[in-house]
TORRO-369132 format. One record per residue (C-alpha): z negated, x negated, y; chain; residue in three letters. Coordinates in nm, 3 decimals. Last residue first. Layout:
BEGIN
{{Z X Y} A Ala}
...
END
This chain:
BEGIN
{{-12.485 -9.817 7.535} A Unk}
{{-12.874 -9.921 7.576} A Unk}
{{-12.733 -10.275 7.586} A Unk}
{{-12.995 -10.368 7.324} A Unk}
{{-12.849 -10.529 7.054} A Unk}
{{-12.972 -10.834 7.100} A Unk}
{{-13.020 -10.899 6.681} A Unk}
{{-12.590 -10.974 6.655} A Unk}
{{-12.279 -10.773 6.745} A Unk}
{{-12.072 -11.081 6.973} A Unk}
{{-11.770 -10.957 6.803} A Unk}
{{-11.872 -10.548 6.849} A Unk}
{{-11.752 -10.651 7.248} A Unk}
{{-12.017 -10.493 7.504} A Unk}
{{-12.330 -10.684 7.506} A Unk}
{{-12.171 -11.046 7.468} A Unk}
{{-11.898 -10.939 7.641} A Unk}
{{-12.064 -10.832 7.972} A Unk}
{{-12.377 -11.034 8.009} A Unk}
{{-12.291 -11.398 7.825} A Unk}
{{-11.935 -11.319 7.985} A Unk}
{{-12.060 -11.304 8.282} A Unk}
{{-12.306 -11.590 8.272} A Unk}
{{-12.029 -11.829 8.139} A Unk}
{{-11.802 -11.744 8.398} A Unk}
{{-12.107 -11.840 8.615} A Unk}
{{-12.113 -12.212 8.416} A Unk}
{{-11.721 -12.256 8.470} A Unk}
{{-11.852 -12.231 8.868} A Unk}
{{-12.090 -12.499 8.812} A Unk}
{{-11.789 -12.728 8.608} A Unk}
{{-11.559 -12.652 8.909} A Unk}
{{-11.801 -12.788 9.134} A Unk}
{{-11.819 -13.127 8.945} A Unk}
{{-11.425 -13.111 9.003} A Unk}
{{-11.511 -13.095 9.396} A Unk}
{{-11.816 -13.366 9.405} A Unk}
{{-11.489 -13.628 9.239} A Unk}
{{-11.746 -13.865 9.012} A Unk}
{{-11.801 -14.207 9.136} A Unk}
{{-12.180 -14.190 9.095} A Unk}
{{-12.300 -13.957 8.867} A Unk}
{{-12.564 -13.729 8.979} A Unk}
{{-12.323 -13.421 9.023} A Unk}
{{-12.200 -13.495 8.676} A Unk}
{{-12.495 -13.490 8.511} A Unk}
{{-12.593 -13.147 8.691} A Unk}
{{-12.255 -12.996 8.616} A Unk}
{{-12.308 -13.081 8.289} A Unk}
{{-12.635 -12.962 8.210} A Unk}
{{-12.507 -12.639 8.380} A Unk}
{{-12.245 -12.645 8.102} A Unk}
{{-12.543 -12.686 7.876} A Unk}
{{-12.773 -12.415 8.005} A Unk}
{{-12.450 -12.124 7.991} A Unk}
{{-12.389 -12.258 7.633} A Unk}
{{-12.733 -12.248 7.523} A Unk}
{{-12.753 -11.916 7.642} A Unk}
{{-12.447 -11.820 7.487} A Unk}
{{-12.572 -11.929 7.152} A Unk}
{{-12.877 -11.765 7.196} A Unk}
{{-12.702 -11.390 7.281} A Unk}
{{-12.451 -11.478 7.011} A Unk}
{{-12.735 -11.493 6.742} A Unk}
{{-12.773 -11.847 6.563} A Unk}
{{-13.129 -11.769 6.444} A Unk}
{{-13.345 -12.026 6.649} A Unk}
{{-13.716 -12.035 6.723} A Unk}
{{-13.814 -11.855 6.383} A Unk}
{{-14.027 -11.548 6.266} A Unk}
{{-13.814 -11.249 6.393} A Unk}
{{-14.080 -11.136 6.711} A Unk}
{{-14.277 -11.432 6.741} A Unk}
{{-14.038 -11.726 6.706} A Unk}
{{-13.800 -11.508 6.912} A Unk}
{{-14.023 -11.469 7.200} A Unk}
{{-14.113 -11.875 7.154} A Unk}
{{-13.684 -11.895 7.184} A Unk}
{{-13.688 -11.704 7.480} A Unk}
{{-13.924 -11.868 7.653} A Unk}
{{-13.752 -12.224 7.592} A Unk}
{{-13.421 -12.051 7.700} A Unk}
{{-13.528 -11.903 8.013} A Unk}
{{-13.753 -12.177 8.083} A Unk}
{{-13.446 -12.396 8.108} A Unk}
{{-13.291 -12.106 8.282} A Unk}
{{-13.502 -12.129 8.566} A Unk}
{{-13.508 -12.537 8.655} A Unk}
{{-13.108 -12.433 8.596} A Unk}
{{-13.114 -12.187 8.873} A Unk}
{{-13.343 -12.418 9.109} A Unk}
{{-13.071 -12.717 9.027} A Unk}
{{-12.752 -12.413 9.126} A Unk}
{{-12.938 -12.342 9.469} A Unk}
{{-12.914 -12.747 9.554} A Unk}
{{-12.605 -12.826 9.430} A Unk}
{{-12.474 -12.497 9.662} A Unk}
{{-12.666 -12.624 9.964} A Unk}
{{-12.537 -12.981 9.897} A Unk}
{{-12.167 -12.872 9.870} A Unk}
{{-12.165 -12.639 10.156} A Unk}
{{-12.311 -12.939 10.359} A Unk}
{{-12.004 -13.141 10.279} A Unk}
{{-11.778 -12.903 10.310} A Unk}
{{-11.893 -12.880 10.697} A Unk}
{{-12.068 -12.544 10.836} A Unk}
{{-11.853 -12.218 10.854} A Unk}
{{-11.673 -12.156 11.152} A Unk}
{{-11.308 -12.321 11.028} A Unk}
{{-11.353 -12.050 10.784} A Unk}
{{-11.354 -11.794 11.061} A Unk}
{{-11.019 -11.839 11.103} A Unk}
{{-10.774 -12.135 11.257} A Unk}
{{-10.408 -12.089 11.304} A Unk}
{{-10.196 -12.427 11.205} A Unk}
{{-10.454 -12.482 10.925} A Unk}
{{-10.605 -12.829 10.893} A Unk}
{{-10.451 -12.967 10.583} A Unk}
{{-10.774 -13.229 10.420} A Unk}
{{-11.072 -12.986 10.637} A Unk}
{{-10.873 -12.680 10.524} A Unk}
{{-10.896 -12.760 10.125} A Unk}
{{-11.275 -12.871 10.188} A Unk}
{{-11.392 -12.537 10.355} A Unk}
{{-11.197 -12.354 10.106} A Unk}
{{-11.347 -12.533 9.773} A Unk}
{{-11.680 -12.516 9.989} A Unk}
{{-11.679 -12.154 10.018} A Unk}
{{-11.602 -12.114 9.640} A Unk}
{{-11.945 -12.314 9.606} A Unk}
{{-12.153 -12.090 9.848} A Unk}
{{-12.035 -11.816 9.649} A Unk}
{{-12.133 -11.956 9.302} A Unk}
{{-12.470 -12.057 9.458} A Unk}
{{-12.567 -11.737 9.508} A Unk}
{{-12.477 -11.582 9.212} A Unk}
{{-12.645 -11.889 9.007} A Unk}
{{-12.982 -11.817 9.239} A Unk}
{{-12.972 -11.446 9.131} A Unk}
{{-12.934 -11.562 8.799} A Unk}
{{-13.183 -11.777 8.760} A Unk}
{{-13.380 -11.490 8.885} A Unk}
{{-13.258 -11.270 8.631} A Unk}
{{-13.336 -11.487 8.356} A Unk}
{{-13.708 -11.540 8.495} A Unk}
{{-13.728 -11.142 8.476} A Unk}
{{-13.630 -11.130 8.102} A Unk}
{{-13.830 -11.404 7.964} A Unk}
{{-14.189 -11.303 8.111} A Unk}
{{-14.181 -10.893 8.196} A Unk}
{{-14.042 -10.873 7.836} A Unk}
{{-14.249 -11.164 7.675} A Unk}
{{-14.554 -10.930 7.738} A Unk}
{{-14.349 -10.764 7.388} A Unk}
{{-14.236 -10.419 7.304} A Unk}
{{-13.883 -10.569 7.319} A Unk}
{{-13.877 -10.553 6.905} A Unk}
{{-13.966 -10.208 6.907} A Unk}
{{-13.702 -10.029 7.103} A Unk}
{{-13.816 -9.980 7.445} A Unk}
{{-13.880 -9.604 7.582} A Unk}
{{-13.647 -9.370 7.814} A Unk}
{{-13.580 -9.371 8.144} A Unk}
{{-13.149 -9.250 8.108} A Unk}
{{-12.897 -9.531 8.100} A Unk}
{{-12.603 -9.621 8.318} A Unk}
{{-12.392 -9.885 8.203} A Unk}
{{-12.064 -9.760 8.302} A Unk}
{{-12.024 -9.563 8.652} A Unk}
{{-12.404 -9.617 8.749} A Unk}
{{-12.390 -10.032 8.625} A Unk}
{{-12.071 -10.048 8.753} A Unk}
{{-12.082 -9.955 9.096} A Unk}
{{-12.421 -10.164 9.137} A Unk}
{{-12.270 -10.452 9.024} A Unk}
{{-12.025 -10.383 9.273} A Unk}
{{-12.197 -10.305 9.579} A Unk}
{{-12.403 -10.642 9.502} A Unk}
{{-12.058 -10.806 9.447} A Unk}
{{-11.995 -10.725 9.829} A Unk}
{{-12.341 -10.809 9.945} A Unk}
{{-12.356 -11.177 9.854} A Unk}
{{-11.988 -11.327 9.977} A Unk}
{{-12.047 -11.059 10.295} A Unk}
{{-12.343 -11.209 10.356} A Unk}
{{-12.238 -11.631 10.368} A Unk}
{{-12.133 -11.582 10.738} A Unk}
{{-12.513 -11.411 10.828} A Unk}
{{-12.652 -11.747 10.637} A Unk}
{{-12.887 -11.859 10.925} A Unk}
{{-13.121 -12.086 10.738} A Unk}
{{-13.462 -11.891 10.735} A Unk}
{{-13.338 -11.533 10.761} A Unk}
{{-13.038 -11.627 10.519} A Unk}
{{-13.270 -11.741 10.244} A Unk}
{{-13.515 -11.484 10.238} A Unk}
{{-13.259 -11.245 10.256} A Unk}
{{-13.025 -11.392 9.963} A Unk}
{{-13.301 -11.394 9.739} A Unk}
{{-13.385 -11.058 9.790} A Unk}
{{-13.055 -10.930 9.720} A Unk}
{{-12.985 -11.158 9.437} A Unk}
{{-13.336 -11.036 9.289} A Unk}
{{-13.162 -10.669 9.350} A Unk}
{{-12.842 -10.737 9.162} A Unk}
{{-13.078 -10.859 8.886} A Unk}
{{-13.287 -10.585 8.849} A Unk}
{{-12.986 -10.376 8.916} A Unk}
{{-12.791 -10.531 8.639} A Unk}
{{-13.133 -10.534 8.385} A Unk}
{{-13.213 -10.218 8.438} A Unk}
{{-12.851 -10.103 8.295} A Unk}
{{-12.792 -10.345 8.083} A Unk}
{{-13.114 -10.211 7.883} A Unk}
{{-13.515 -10.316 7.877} A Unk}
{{-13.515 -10.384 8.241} A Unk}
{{-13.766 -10.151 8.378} A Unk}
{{-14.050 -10.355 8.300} A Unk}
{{-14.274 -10.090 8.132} A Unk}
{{-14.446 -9.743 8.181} A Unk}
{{-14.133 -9.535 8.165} A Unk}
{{-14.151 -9.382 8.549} A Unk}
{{-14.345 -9.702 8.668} A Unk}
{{-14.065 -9.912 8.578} A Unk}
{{-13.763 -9.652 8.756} A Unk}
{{-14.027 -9.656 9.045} A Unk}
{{-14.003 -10.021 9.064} A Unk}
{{-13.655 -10.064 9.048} A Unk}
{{-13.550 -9.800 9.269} A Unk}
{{-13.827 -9.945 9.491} A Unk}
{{-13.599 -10.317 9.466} A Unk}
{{-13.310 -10.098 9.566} A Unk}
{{-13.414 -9.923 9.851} A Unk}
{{-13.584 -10.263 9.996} A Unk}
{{-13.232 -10.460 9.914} A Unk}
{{-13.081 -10.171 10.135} A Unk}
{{-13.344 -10.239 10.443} A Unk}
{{-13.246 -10.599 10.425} A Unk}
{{-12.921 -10.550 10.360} A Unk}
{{-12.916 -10.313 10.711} A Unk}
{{-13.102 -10.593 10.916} A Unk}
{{-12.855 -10.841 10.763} A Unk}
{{-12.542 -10.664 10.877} A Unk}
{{-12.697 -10.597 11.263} A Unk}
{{-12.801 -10.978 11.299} A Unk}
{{-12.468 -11.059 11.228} A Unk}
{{-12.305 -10.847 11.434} A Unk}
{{-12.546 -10.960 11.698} A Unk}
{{-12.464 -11.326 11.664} A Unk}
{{-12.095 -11.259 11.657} A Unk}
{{-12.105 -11.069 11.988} A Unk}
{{-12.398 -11.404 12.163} A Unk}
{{-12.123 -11.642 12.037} A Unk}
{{-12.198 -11.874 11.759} A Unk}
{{-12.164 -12.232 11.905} A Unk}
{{-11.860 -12.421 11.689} A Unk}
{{-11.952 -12.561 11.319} A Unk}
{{-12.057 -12.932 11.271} A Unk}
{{-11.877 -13.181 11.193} A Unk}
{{-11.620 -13.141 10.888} A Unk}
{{-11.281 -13.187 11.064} A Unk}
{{-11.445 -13.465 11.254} A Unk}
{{-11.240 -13.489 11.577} A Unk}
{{-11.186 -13.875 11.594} A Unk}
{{-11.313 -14.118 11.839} A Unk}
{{-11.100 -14.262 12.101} A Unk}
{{-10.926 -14.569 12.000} A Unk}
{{-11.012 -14.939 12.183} A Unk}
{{-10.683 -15.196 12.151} A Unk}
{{-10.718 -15.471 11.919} A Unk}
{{-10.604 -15.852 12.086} A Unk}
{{-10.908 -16.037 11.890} A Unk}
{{-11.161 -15.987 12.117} A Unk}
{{-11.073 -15.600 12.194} A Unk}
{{-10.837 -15.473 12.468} A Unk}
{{-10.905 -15.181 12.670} A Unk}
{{-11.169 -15.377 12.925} A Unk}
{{-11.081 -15.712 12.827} A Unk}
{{-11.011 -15.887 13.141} A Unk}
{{-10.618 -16.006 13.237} A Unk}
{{-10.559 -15.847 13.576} A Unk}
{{-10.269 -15.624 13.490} A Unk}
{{-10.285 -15.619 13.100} A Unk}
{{-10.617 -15.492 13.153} A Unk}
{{-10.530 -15.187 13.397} A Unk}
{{-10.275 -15.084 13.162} A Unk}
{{-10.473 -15.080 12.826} A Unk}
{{-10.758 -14.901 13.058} A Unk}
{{-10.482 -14.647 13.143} A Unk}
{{-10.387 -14.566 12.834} A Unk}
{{-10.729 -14.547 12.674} A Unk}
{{-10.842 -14.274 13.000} A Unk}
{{-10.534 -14.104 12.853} A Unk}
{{-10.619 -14.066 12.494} A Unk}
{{-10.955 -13.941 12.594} A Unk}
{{-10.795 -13.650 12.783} A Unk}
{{-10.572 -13.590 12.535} A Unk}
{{-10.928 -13.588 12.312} A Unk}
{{-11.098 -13.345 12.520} A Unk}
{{-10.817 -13.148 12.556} A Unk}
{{-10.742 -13.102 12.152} A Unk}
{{-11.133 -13.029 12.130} A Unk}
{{-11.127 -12.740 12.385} A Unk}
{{-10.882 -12.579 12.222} A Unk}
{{-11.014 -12.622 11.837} A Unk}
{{-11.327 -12.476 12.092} A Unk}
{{-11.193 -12.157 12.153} A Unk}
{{-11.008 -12.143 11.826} A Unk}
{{-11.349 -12.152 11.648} A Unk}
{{-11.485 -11.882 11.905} A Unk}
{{-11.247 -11.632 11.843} A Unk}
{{-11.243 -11.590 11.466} A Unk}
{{-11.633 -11.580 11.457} A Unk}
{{-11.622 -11.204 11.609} A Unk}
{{-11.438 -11.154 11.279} A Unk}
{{-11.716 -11.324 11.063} A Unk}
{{-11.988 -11.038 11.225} A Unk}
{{-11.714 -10.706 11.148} A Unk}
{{-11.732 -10.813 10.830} A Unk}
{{-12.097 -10.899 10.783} A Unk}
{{-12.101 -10.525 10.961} A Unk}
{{-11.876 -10.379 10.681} A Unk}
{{-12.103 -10.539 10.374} A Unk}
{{-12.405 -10.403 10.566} A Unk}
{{-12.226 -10.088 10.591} A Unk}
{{-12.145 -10.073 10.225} A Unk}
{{-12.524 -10.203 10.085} A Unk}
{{-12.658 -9.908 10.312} A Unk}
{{-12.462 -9.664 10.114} A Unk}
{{-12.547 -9.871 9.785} A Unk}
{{-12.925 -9.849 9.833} A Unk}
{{-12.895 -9.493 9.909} A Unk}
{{-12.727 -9.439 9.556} A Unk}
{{-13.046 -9.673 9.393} A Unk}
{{-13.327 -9.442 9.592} A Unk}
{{-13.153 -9.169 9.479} A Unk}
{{-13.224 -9.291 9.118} A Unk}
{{-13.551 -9.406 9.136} A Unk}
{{-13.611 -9.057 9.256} A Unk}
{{-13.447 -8.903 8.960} A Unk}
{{-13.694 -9.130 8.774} A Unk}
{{-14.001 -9.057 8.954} A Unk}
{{-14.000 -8.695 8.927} A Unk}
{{-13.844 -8.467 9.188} A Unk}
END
């Protein structure tokens, strides 16, 4: 077996592993169902019970006149509020080995997939993303490794099956659509600007992926904190909107730190290999537009007064963007311009 078809089995193993982890992070948020509605429970007694002791202070003050229940200026005392965004209810010891189970198996599936990648590179003698192709499971695998660096650290076994389930099918379509035999680059990508420009876009991309799921999370998260469901589910387990938010602000600033030097690269690539900085080609233009509406979202973000839920909207506009500046931009004869070089 030579290195490519190797690369290749390497890849289909990648996705079997990819499924059960996707199943176990699964099986991990449904042993999460139980415990929020345990302790929903134990938070409606706690504050009946608070309600009460209130009652009968009020009662016991109006009796002998002191100002145990009753404030100063005739107020009565109030039992503290359940936060709806607090923090998130104990993990049980079930859901915590579920979860530990799903991102053991993505971690061994992300490590089939990044050697695809590498043998697939050392099998043509370049950066093996020189078509859609290598670049969708480059990039499926960066998300992959991002995401288990991240989750290790932070304890993101609820945020897997978000991650691992487009994975799968990125993966799916890149074999059933995209695929593309080892073969040479065309001349214009035989550049050092390949392993430079192409591999940063990627990674801003992994980090976009990321932070897209995170941020439909926390459009949920917030919905259900403002109308509290009448039966709770393992949304109610995640942590508060608010921290969603932040963790998704934050991944989406490190992808647009990424695809800043995306486009500045690209532009010195295109300086060297067609002779000027700018040419107008759809691939550019889309890459402007992706780094603008990002530019947006990060203006907006920063801007005081601004609803933090419509600036998420603008980041997730700025993923649509990234599809379609990978899918029709490559595909659709409309977009036909100097990056021709879907392999397809």
């Amino acid at each position: 077996m030579n290195l490519a078809a190797a690369a290749n089995a390497a890849l289909y193993s990648s996705m079997i592993v990819y499924t059960l982890a996707m199943l176990g992070f699964t099986w991990h948020l449904a042993a999460r169902v139980p415990q929020v509605t345990t302790a929903r429970a134990g938070a409606s007694a706690e504050t009946v019970r608070q309600s009460a002791d209130v009652r009968e202070r009020v009662l016991v003050g109006a009796g002998d006149g002191s100002s145990d229940g009753v404030g100063r200026a005739g107020t009565t005392s109030h039992p503290a509020s359940t936060d709806a965004g607090g923090p998130a209810p104990a993990e049980s010891l079930r859901s915590r080995q579920r979860g530990s189970i799903a991102l053991m198996l993505t971690y061994l599936a992300t490590a089939l997939l990044v050697a695809s990648v590498v043998m697939r590179g050392v099998a043509v003698s370049r950066p093996p993303w020189g078509n859609m192709f290598e670049f969708a499971t480059a990039a499926a695998a960066a998300v992959g490794a991002a995401y288990c660096l991240l989750a290790k650290r932070n304890r993101w076994e609820w945020l897997g099956v978000f991650i691992v389930t487009p994975v799968l099918l990125v993966l799916g379509l890149s074999l059933a659509v995209l695929y593309t035999e080892a073969g040479e680059l065309m001349p214009a990508l035989k550049s050092y600007w390949l392993g430079i420009h192409v591999s940063v876009a990627f990674l801003a991309v992994a980090f976009f992926t990321i932070a897209f799921a995170v941020g439909m999370l926390y459009l949920v998260r917030r919905r259900r904190e403002q109308k509290p469901p009448a039966r709770p589910n393992f949304i109610e387990s995640l942590p508060s909107s608010a921290a969603l938010e932040r963790t998704a602000y934050s991944l989406n600033m490190v992808g647009f730190i990424l695809w800043t030097f995306t486009l500045i690269a690209g532009a010195i690539w295109a300086k060297q290999a067609w002779g000027a900085y700018w040419q107008w080609d759809p691939k550019e233009v889309w890459t402007f537009v992706i780094w603008t509406v990002y530019a947006a979202y990060m203006h907006s973000r920063a801007t005081a007064g601004v609803d933090l839920r419509k600036s998420t909207y603008i980041a997730l506009a700025g993923f649509v963007c990234v599809i379609i500046n990978f899918t029709l931009v490559n595909l659709v004869s409309t977009f036909v311009g100097m990056h021709n070089y879907s392999g397809m």
